[in-house]
C-alpha positions, 0 to 999 in steps of 0.5 A: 235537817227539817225541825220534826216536833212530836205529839208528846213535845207539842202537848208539853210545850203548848198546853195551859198552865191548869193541863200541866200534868194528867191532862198532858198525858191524857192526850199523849195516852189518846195518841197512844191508842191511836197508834195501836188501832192504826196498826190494826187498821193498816193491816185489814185483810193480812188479819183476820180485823175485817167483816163482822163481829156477830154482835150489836151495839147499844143502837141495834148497829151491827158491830164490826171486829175493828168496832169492838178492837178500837174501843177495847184499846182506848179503855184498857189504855185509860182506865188505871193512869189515874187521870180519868174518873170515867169514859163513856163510849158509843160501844157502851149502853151505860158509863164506863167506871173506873175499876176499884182497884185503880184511883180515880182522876178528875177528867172524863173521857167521851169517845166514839171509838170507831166512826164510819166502821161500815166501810172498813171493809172497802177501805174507806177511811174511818176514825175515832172522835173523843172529848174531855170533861173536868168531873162536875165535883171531885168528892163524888166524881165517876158518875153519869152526870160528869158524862152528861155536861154540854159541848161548851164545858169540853176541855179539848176534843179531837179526832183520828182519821186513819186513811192513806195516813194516820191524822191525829187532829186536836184542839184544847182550846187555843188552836186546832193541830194536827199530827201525822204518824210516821209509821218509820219513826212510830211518832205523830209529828205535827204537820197541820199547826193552827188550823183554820177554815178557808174564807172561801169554802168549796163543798157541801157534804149531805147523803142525797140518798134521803132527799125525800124525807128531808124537810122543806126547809133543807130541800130549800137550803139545799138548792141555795148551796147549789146557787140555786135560787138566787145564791151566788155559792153554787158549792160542790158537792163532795160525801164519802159517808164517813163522819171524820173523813167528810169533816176533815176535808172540809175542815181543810178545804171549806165547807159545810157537813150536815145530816139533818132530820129525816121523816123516819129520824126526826130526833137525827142520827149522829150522836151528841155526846160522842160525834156531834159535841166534840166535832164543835167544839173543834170547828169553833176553835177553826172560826166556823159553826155547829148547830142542830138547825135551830141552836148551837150545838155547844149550848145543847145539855144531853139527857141521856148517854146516846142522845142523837141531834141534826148536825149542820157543822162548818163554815159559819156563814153556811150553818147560820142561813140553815137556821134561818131557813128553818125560822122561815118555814116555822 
């Protein structure tokens, strides 16, 4: 019988020696939480998950039901281990405490708790993207600026992407692995050891719906990865309009994703703390690159829980040339 390594013996048997402990079951509470929202997920239309929750998040969006499930699971999951001092969601407007009844760990827990929730009712895939901090000080941990540290001091990150599987992908560090639940064991086995972006990449990911409020030095960059312009890529284009769907299969595949500043958006859309951060943090264990056009994602500090950023993350070669085509047009 083939070797199956799971989740729990994977994050046992590879983690640092400093993550021996809480850390380690961090993580496998996070897989936890996965397999609950999984669960929900695979049964959307038998149960009444679909459609619209009747509320609005802290951005003004619309909340689906799912929505508001995913990030109630990954809260109540986490919130009385002890391991954490305090989460911030997208879900959220201010820092999520720890209630006082329960002890305060030294991690800290960022989440988006349901990525690209406007199209689960087409069944398009969806996911949850998280990142973990060390608090900045044990005697006064739990406070906002614990929340507000760069991607650079992330101790892991990772995403679940729930589409014709469950893949839970996840890096502290030292590699980038992901993991497939077997809904007939319940497990997350490890499938995808040491993941790293391909020398050669295939597509580029962009919403050309926005093509005209895109600035001229996208316009530019746009038609170099079409081999356009004396390029020799010539990429195809592949956008399916989910963060985690659209990252993954570059990640797999190469590539680059980007959702650059618009006229109407001129700060961008997806959010530092919560997509952007933890996303970089992954492709750069993968040998690849995240900017905001201009900078490293890693280097940027948030000033606020919801700071939004352009987000040009990938193959390295292909972010760097944005950031030149933007120094070009200054």
């Amino acid at each position: 019988m083939e070797n199956l390594v799971t989740i729990e013996r994977f994050i046992l048997e590879n983690q640092p020696e400093y993550a021996v402990g809480d850390f380690t079951y961090l993580l496998y509470d996070i897989a936890l939480a996965a397999k609950a929202i999984s669960a929900k997920a695979n049964r959307a239309g038998l149960i009444d998950i679909l459609g619209r929750a009747g509320t609005s998040n802290v951005q003004g969006e619309q909340q689906q039901k799912l929505d508001i499930y995913a990030d109630q699971v990954i809260r109540r999951l986490c919130d009385h281990t002890g391991r954490l001092c305090v989460m911030a969601s997208e879900e959220n407007e201010s820092i999520i405490p720890i209630p006082e009844k329960y002890p305060k760990g030294r991690y800290v827990l960022v989440y988006d708790p349901l990525d690209g929730s406007s199209n689960i009712d087409a069944n398009v895939g969806t996911g949850t993207i998280f990142g973990i901090f060390r608090c900045k000080d044990w005697e006064t941990r739990g406070r906002l600026e614990d929340c507000l540290q760069p991607g650079r001091d992330l101790v892991a990150a990772g995403y679940v992407l729930y589409g014709t599987s469950t893949l839970l992908v996840y890096s502290t560090g030292s590699g980038v692995h992901g993991f497939t639940l077997d809904p007939q064991l319940g497990e997350f086995l490890l499938s995808h050891k040491a993941i790293m972006l391909p020398a050669q990449p295939k597509y580029y990911s962009v919403n050309h719906g926005y093509q005209s409020k895109w600035s001229v030095s996208i316009q530019k960059y746009v038609r170099w990865l079409q081999g356009r312009d004396g390029s020799t890529f010539g990429l195809s284009e592949r956008y399916i309009g989910s963060l985690v769907a659209d990252f993954h299969r570059n990640l797999l595949d190469g590539g680059v994703f980007f959702y650059p500043a618009l006229d109407h958006k001129p700060a961008g859309k997806l959010r530092l703390l919560y997509e952007a951060a933890p996303l970089a943090f992954l492709i750069k264990q993968a040998g690849g690159y995240a900017s905001d056009g201009e900078r490293a994602i890693l280097d940027i500090t948030p000033t606020s829980l919801h700071q939004r950023v352009p987000l040009f993350i990938g193959d390295r070669k292909l972010v760097e040339q944005v950031e030149y085509f933007n120094r070009r047009e200054r």
